[in-house]
Structures are given as C-alpha cells and as structure tokens.
C-alpha positions as CSV (number, residue, x, y, z in Angstrom):
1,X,68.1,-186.1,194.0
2,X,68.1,-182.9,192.0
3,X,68.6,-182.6,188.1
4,X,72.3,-181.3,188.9
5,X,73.4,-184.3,190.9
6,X,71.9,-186.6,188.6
7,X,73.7,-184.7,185.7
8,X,76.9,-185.2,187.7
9,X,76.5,-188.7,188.4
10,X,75.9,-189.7,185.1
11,X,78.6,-187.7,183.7
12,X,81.0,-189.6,186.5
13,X,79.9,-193.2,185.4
14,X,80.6,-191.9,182.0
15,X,84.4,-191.8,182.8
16,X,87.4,-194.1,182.6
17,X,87.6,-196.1,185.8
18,X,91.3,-194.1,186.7
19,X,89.4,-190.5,186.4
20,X,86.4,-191.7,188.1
21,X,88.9,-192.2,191.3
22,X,90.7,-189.0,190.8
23,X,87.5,-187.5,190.9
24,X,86.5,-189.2,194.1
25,X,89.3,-188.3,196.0
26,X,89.1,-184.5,194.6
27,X,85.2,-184.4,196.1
28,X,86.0,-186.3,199.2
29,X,89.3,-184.0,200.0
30,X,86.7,-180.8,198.8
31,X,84.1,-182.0,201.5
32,X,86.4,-182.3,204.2
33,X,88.0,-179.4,203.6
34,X,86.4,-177.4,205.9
35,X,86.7,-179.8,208.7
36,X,89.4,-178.8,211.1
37,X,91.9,-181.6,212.2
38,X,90.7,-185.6,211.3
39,X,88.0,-186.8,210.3
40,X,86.0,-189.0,213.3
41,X,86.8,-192.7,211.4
42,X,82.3,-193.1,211.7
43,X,82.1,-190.3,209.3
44,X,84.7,-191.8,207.1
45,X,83.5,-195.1,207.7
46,X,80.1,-193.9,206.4
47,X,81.4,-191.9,203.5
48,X,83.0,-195.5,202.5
49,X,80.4,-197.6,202.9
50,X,78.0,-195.1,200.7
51,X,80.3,-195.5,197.9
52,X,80.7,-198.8,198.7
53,X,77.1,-199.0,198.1
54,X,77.1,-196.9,194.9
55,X,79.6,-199.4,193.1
56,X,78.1,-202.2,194.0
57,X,74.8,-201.0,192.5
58,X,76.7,-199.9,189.8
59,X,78.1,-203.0,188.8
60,X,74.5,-205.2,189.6
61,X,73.0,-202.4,186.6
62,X,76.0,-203.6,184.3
63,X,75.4,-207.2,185.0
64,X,71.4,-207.2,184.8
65,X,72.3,-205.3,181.3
C-alpha cells in the first residue's frame, strides 16, 4: 500500500461514521464510472465483502484498544 492510500485511509477512519458512508458511495460510484451498463453482481459482491472485511478489522483494532 503506498504512502497516499494509507494517508487516505487514515484520514477516512478519522471521519464521523455518516461522512465515512458518503464517502464510500462517492469512491464506489467514481470506480464504476467508467463501466458501461451494470456492474456483473461478482464484482459487486467482491467490492462488498472487501469492505466488509475492512470494518470488521476496523472494529477488532477498536475493541483490542
């Protein structure tokens, strides 16, 4: 992971849970923006389960802490 992602992703877990899903939706709708018609449901399915994953180590790191 480069020093801009991480940069990024710290910034985003530094915001209120309400902008942290506005700014979800904004990256996921700027993502698929160049992808003509629907999405296949595996590649949303994926994208879902990867933040899925994110939160869920998220939220372990706040417990353990």
């Amino acid at each position: 992971m480069t020093a801009a992602v991480r940069q990024l992703l710290d910034t985003f877990d530094a915001l209120p849970e309400a902008d942290k899903h506005q700014a979800a939706v904004e990256i996921l709708r700027r993502v698929t923006a160049g992808v003509e018609g629907d999405l296949p449901e595996t590649a949303l399915v994926e994208v879902a389960d990867d933040l899925f994953r994110a939160l869920d180590e998220q939220e372990s790191g706040h417990a353990a802490g």
